[in-house]
C-alpha positions as CSV (number, residue, x, y, z in Angstrom):
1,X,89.0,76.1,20.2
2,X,86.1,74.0,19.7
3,X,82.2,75.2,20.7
4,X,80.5,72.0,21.8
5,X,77.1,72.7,22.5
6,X,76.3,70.2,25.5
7,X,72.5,69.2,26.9
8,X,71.8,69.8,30.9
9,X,71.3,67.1,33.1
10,X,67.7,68.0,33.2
11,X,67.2,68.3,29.5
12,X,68.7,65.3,28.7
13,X,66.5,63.5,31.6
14,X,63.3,65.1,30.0
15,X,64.1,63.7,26.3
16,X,64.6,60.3,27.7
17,X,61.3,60.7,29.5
18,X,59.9,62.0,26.3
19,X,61.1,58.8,24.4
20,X,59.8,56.1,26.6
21,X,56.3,58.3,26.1
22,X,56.5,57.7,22.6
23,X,57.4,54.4,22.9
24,X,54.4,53.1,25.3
25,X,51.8,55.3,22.8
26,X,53.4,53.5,20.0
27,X,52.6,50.2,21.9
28,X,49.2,51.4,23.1
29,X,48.1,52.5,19.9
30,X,49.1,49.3,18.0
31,X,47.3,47.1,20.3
32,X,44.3,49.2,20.2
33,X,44.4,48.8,16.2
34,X,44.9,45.1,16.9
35,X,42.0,44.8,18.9
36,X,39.9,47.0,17.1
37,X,40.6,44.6,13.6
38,X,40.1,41.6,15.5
39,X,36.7,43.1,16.8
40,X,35.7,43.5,12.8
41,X,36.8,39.9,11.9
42,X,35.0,38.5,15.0
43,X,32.1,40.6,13.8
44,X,31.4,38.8,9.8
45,X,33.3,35.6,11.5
46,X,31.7,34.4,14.6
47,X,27.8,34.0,13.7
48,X,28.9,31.9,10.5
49,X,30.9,29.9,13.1
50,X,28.1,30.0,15.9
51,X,25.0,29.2,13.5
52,X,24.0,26.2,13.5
53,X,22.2,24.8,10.4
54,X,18.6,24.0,11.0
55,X,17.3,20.4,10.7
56,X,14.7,20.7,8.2
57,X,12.2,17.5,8.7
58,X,9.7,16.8,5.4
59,X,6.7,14.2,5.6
60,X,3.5,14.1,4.0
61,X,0.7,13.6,6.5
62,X,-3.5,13.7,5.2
63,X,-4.6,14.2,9.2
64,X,-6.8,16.9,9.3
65,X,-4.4,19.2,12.1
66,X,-7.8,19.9,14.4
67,X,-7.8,16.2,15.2
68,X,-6.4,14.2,17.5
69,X,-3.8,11.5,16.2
70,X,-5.1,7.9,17.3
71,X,-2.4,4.9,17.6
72,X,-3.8,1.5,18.5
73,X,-2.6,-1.8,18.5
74,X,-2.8,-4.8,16.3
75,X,-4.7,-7.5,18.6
76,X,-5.3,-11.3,18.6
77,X,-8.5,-11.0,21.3
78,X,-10.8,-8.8,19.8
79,X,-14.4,-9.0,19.1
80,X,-15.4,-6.8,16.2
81,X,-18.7,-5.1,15.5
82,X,-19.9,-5.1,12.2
83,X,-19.6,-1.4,10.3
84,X,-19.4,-0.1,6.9
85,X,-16.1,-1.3,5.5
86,X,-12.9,1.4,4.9
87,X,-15.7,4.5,5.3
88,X,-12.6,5.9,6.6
89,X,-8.7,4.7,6.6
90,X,-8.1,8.1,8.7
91,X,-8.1,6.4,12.1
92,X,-6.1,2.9,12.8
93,X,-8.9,-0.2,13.1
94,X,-7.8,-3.0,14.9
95,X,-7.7,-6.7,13.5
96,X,-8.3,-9.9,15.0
97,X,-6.8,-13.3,13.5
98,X,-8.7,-15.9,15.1
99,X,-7.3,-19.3,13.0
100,X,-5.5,-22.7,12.9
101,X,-2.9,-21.6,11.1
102,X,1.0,-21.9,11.8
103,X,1.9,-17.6,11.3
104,X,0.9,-16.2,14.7
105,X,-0.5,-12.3,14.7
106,X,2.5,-9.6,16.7
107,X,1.1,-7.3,18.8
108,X,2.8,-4.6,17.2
109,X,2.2,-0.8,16.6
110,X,1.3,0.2,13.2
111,X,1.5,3.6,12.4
112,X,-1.6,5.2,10.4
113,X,-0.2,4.8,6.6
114,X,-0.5,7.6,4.1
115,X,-3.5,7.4,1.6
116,X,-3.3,9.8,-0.9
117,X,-2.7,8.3,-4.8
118,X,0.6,8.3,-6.3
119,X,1.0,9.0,-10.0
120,X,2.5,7.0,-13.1
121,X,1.4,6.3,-16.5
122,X,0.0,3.0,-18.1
123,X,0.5,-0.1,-16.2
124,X,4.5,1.4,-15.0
125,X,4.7,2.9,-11.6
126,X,1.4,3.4,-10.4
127,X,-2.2,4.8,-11.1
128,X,-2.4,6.7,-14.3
129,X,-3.6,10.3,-15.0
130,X,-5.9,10.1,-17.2
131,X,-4.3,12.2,-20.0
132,X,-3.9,10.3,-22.6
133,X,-0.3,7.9,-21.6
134,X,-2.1,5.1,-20.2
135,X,-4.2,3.9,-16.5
136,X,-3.1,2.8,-13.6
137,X,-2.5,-0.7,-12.2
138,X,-4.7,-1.8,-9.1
139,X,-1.8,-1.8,-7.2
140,X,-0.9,0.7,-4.1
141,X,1.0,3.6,-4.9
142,X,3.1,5.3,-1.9
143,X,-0.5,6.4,-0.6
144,X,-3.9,5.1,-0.5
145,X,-6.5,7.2,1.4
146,X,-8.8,8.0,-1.8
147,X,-8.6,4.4,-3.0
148,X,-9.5,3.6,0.3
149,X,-12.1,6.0,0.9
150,X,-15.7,5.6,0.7
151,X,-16.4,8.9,-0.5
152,X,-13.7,8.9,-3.3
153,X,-15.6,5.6,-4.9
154,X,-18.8,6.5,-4.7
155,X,-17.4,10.1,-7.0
156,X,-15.7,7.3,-9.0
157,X,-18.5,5.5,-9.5
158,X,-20.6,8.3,-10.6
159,X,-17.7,9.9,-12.8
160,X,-16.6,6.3,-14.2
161,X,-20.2,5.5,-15.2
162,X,-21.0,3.3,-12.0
163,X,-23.7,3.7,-9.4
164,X,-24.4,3.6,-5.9
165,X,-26.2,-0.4,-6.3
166,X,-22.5,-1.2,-7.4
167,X,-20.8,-0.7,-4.3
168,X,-24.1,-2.2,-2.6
169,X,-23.2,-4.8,-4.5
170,X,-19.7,-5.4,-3.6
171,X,-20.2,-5.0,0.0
172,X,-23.0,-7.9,0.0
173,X,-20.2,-10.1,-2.1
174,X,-17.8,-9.7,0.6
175,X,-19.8,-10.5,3.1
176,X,-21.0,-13.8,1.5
177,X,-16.7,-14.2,1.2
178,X,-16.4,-13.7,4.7
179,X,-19.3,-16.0,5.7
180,X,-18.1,-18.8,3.8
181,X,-14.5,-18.9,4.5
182,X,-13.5,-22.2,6.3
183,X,-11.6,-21.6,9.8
184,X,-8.0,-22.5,7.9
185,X,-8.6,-19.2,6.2
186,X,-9.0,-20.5,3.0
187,X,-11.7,-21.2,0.5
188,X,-12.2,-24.0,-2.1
189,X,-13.1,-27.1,-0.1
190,X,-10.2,-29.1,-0.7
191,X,-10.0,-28.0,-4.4
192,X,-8.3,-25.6,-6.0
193,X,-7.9,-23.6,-2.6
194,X,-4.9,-21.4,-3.1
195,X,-6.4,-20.4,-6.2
196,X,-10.2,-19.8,-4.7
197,X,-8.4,-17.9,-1.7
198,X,-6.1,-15.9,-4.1
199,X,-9.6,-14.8,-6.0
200,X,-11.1,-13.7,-2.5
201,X,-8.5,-11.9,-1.0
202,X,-7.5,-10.0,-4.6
203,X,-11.4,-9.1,-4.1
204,X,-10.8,-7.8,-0.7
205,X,-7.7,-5.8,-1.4
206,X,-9.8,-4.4,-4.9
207,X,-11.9,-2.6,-1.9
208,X,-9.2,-1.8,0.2
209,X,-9.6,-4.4,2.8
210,X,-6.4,-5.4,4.6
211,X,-5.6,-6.6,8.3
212,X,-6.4,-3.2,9.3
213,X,-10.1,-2.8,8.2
214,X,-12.5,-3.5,10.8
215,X,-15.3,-5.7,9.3
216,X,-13.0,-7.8,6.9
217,X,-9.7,-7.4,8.7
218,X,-9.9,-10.9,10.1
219,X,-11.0,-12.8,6.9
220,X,-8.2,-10.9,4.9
221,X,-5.8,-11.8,7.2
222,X,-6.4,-15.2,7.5
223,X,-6.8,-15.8,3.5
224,X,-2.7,-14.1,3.4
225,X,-1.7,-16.5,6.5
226,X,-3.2,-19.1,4.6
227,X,-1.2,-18.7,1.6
228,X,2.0,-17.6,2.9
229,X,1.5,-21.3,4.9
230,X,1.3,-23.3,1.9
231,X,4.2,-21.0,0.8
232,X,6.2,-21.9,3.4
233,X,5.7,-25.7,3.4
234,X,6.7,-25.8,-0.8
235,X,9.2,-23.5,-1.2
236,X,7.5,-20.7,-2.8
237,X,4.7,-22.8,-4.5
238,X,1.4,-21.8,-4.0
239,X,-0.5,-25.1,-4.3
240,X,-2.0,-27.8,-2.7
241,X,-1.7,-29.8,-5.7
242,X,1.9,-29.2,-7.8
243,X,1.1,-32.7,-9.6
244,X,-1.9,-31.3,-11.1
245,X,-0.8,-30.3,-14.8
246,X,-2.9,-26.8,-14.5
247,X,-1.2,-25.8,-11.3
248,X,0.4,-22.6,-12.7
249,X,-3.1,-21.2,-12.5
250,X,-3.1,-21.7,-8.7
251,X,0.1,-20.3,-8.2
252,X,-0.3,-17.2,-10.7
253,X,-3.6,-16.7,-9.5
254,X,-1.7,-16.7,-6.1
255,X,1.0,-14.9,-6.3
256,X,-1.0,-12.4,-7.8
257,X,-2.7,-11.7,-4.6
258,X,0.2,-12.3,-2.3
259,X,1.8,-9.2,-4.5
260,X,-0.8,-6.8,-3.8
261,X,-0.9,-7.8,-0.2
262,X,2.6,-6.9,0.4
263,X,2.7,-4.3,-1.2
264,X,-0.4,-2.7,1.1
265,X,1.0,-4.4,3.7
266,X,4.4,-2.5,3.0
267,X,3.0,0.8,2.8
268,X,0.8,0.4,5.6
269,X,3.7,-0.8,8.1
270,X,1.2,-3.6,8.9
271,X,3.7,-7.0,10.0
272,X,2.4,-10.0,8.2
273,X,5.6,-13.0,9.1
274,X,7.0,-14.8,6.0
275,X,4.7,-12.5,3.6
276,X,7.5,-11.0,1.7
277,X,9.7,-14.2,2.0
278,X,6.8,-16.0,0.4
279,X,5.8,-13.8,-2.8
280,X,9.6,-13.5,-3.5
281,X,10.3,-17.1,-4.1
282,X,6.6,-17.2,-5.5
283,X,7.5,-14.7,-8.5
284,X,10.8,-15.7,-9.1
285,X,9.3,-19.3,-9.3
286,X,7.3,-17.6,-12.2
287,X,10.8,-16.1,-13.6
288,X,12.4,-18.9,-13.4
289,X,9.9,-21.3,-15.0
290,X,9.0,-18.8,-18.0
291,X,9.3,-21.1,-21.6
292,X,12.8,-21.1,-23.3
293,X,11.8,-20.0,-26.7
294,X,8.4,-18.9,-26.8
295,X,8.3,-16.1,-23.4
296,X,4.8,-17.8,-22.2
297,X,4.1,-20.3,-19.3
298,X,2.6,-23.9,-20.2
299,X,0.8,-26.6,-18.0
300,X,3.4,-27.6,-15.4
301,X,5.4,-25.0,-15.6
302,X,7.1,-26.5,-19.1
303,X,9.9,-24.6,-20.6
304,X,10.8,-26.3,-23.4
305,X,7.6,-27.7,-24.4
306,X,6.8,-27.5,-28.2
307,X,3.3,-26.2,-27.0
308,X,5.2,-23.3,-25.9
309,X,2.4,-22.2,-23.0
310,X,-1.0,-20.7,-24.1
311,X,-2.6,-17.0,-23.0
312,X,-4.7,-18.0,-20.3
313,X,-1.9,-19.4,-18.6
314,X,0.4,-16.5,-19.2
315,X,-2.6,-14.2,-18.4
316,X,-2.0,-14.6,-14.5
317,X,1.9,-15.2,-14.7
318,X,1.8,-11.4,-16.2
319,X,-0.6,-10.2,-13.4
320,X,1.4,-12.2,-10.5
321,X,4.6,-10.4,-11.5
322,X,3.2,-7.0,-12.2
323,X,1.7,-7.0,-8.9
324,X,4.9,-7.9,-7.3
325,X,6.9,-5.3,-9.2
326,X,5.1,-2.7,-7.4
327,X,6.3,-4.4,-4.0
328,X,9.4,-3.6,-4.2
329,X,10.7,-7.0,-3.8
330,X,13.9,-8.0,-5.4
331,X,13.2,-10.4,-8.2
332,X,16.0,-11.7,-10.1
333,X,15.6,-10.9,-14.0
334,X,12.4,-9.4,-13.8
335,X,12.5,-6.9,-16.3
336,X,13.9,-9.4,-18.7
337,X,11.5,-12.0,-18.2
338,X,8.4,-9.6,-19.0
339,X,9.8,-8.4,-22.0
340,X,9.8,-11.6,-23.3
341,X,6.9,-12.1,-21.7
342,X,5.1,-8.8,-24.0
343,X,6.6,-10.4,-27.3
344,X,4.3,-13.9,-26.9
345,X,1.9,-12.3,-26.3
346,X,1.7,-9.6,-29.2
347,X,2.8,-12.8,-31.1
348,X,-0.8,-14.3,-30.5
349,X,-2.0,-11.0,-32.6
350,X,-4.3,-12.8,-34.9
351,X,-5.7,-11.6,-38.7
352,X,-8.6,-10.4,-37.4
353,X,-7.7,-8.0,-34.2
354,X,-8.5,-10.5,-31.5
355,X,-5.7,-12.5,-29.7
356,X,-5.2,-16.6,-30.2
357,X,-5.2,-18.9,-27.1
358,X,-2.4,-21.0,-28.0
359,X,-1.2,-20.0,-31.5
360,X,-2.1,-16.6,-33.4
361,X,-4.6,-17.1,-36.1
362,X,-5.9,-20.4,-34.8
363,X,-9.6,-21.3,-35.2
364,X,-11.9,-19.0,-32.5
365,X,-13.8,-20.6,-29.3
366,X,-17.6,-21.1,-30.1
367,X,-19.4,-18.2,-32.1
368,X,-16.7,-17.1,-34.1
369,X,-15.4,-15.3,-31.1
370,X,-11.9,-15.1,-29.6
371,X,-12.0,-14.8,-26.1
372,X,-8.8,-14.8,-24.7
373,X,-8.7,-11.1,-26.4
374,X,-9.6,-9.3,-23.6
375,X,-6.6,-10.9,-21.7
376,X,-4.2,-10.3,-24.7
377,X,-4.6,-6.8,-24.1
378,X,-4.4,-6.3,-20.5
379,X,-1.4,-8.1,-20.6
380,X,-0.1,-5.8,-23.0
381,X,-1.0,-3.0,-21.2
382,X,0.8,-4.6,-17.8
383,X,3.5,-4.9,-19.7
384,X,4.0,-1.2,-20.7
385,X,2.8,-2.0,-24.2
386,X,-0.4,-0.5,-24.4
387,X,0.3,1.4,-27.0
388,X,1.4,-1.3,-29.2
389,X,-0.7,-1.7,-32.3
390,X,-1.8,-5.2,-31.1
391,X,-3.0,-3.6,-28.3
392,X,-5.4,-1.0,-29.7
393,X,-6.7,-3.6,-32.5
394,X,-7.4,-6.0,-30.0
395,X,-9.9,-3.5,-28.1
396,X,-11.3,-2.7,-31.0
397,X,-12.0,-6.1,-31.8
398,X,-14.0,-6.4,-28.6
399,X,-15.5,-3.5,-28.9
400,X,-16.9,-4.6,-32.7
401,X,-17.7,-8.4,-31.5
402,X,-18.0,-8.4,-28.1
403,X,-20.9,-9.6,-26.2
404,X,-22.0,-9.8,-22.9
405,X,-25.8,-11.4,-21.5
406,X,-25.5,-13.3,-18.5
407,X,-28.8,-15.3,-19.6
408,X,-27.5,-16.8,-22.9
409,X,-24.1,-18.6,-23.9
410,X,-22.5,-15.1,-24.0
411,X,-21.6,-14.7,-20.8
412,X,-18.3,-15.4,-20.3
413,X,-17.2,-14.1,-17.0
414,X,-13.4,-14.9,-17.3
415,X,-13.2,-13.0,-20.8
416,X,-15.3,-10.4,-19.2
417,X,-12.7,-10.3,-15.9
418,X,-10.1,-9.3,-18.8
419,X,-12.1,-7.5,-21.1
420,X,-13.3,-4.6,-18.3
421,X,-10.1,-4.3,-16.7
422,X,-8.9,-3.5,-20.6
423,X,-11.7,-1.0,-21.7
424,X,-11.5,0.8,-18.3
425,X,-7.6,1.4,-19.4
426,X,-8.4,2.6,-22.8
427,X,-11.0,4.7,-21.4
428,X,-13.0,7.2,-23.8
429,X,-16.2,6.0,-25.6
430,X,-14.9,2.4,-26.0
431,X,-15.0,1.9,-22.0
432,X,-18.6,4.0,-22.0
433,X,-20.1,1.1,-24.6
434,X,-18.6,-1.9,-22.6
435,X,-19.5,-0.2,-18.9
436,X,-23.2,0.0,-21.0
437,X,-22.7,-3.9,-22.0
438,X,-21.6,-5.4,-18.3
439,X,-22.8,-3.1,-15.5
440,X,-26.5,-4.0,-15.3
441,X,-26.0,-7.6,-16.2
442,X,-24.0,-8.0,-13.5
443,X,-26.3,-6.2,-11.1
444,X,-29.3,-7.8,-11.9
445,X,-27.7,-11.4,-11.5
446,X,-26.5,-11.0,-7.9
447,X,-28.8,-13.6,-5.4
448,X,-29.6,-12.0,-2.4
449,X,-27.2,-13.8,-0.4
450,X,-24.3,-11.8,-2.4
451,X,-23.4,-14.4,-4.1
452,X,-24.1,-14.8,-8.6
453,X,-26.1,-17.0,-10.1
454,X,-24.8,-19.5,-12.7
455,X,-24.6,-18.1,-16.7
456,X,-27.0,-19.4,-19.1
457,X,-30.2,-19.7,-16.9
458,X,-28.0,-22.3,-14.3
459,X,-26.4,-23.9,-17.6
460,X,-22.9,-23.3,-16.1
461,X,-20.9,-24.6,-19.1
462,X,-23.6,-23.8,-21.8
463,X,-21.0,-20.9,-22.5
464,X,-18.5,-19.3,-25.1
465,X,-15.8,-19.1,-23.1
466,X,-12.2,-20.6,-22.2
467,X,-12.9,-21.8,-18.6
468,X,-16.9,-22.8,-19.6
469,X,-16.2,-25.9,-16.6
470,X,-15.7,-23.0,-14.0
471,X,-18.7,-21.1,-14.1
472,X,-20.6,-23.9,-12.3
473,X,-18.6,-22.9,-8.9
474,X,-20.0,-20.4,-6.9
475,X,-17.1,-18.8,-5.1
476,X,-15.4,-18.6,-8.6
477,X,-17.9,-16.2,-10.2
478,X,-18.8,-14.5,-7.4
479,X,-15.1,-13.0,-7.1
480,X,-14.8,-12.4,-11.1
481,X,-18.1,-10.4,-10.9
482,X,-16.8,-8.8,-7.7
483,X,-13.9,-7.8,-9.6
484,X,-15.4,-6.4,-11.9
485,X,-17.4,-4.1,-10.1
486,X,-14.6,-2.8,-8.1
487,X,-12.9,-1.4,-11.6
488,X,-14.1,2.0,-10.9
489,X,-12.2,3.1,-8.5
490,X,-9.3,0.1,-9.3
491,X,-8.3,1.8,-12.3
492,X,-8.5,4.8,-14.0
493,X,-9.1,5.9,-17.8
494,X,-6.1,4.8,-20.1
495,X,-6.5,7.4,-23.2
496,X,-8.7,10.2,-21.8
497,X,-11.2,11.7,-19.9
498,X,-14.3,9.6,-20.6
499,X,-16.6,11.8,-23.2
């Protein structure tokens, strides 16, 4: 007999209850547990998918934040009152165009442009820093406000050996600019006027005149229209007389001007039609007309002349193109063309420190002097060769021979254009004896009208110089003495803090 031990009805219905129990707790519990890890994970996960990344927005901006931003308008219509030029580029002045010329003025909105300098060594990417690598070129960094600033220049002019009578002196010039410009915008008479016009406006921009300025807004902008229009009707040259055999000085002298124009025009957002059209084919005309075999310009833009171009020529190629470097604009074998350009003119080195017009150790100008020297070695530095040995000798040769006194034969205003701009960028005591040699001379010549008086007690040609002929014309030395004076705050000290 077999004992089978048998569960109840009852039991066995409370053991299958019991099961299912343990079944839906199971089931419960697991969920919960699934929930709960899903909870965690949502915890570390969600905010780095929520978040969203902030835009972070970076501009440089010299507006005091207590004032009230000011936005006007370019006009055509408007009558300006005379004021004290660029006192302050912190507010937007408006400009008036009123000329025959073919580029019409927009009505546009320009934005207040930045003013504060930029940096850069030598004559490469800007103004320098004074520490020893080299001064800045007179070109417009990404900002401009103490350039532009009437404060900053008169603390140049004190710190850079200058004085208050100087920037008297400039503003009268201008002035006498403005009152004789003729209504096409140009100035000249008929001769020479790209040239003359180029002179003026690179005088303007040296005091940080543009479209925008309220006093000489109108004048600048009419001496750019002007030259963008003769532009425009030759293809990129800038002259009214391509048949003349000296032309190139026209158009470098030209160009020049059209380059720093753009580039303030540029950074100041200030619309000027066909302006960078118009320096582009103007410097790559330069380029493209550089000498085969010697790396200088010649009369008539020759490039395979046996004269092989001469320094006074090349002096304003060298200046065109650097200015239009610092545009931006694309120039076709631009860096080439001024390295060749840097090795004619350390070529010209002569014996004796100074530079040769045409040929290195040719026979001087009158009084044993060489007076293309001081353009020898502002080219050099433009050229990022400042340092060059050439270079250094050359500035030492003016500063052992050179002479400046506006009443005798020495007073050569175009070697002096060259020779200030080149001390100024060396910097140290030889800038403190030339600032002593030029400043007061120049000064004490202005006429009351703002204009200079002619060299050599009205004997115009009666001296040493290259360009003797051109010192009888009015306009011309009244921008190279302008030019001159604005070097304080155009440039800054190439080897040094001045001692």
């Amino acid at each position: 007999m077999s004992l089978h031990a048998e569960l109840s009805p009852e039991a066995l219905e409370r053991l299958h209850k019991q099961r299912r129990n343990s079944t839906i707790s199971s089931i419960v519990i697991a969920a919960l547990v699934i929930t709960l890890i899903c909870l965690v994970l949502g915890f570390f996960l969600l905010p780095a998918l929520t978040k969203e990344t902030p835009t972070i927005v970076t501009y440089q901006s010299n507006i005091d934040d207590s004032k009230e931003l000011e936005t006007k308008k370019v006009q055509t219509n408007v009558q300006r009152k005379p004021s004290s030029p660029s006192s302050s580029m912190a507010k937007v002045i408006t400009a008036a165009a009123v000329s025959d010329v073919s580029i019409p003025v927009p009505e546009v909105d320009v934005p207040i442009p930045s003013m504060e300098f930029g940096d850069g060594d030598d004559f490469g990417s800007g103004w320098g820093n004074g520490d020893g690598e080299g001064g800045g070129f007179a070109t417009i960094p990404p900002s401009m406000k103490k350039r532009c600033s009437r404060e900053d220049r008169l603390a140049r002019l004190q710190e850079m050996g200058g004085t208050p009578e100087c920037e008297d002196a400039v503003l009268k010039a201008l002035r006498w600019l403005k009152s004789t410009q003729a209504s096409d915008g140009s100035w000249g008479g008929g001769s020479n006027n790209c040239a003359m016009t180029g002179l003026a406006l690179l005088a303007y921009l040296g005091h940080c005149e543009t479209p925008l300025s309220e006093e000489f807004g109108d004048s600048c902008l009419r001496a750019i229209t002007y030259l963008v229009n003769v532009g425009m009707k030759n293809n990129g040259k800038l002259s009214t007389n391509p048949s003349n055999k000296s032309w190139p000085y026209e158009h470098g002298i030209a160009t020049y001007a059209l380059g720093e124009a753009s580039t303030f025009c540029k950074q100041g957002n200030i619309p000027v039609p066909n302006l960078f059209e118009t320096t582009t084919k103007a410097a790559q005309f330069i380029v493209d007309n550089q000498h085969k075999k010697s790396g200088g310009w010649d009369y008539s833009y020759a490039v395979d002349g046996d004269r092989g171009g001469d320094l006074s020529v090349a002096a304003w190629q060298i200046q065109a193109l650097k200015a239009s470097s610092h545009s931006g604009l694309d120039i076709k074998r631009l860096s080439n063309s001024m390295s060749k350009a840097a090795g004619y003119v350390d070529s010209l080195r002569c014996r004796d420190g100074g530079f040769g017009y045409s040929r290195a150790n040719e026979h001087p100008h009158a009084e044993g002097y060489r007076t293309m020297t001081g353009g020898g070695v502002l080219s050099l530095q433009m050229l990022d060769k400042g340092s060059l040995s050439s270079a250094r000798g050359g500035a030492k040769y003016i500063e052992d021979n050179g002479k400046f006194d506006y009443d005798t034969i020495y007073c050569d205003l175009y070697g002096a254009y060259y020779e200030v701009q080149a001390m100024m960028n060396r910097g140290g005591a030889q800038w403190k004896l030339y600032n002593k040699r030029f400043r007061d001379e120049i000064l004490q010549n202005q006429n009351e009208d703002g204009s200079w008086k002619s060299p050599n007690n009205g004997k115009g040609q009666g001296v040493r110089a290259v360009a003797a002929a051109w010192m009888t014309n009015t306009h011309y030395r009244t921008c190279l003495c302008t030019l001159m004076l604005e070097v304080y705050y155009r440039f800054l000290p190439g080897t040094g803090a001045v001692k």
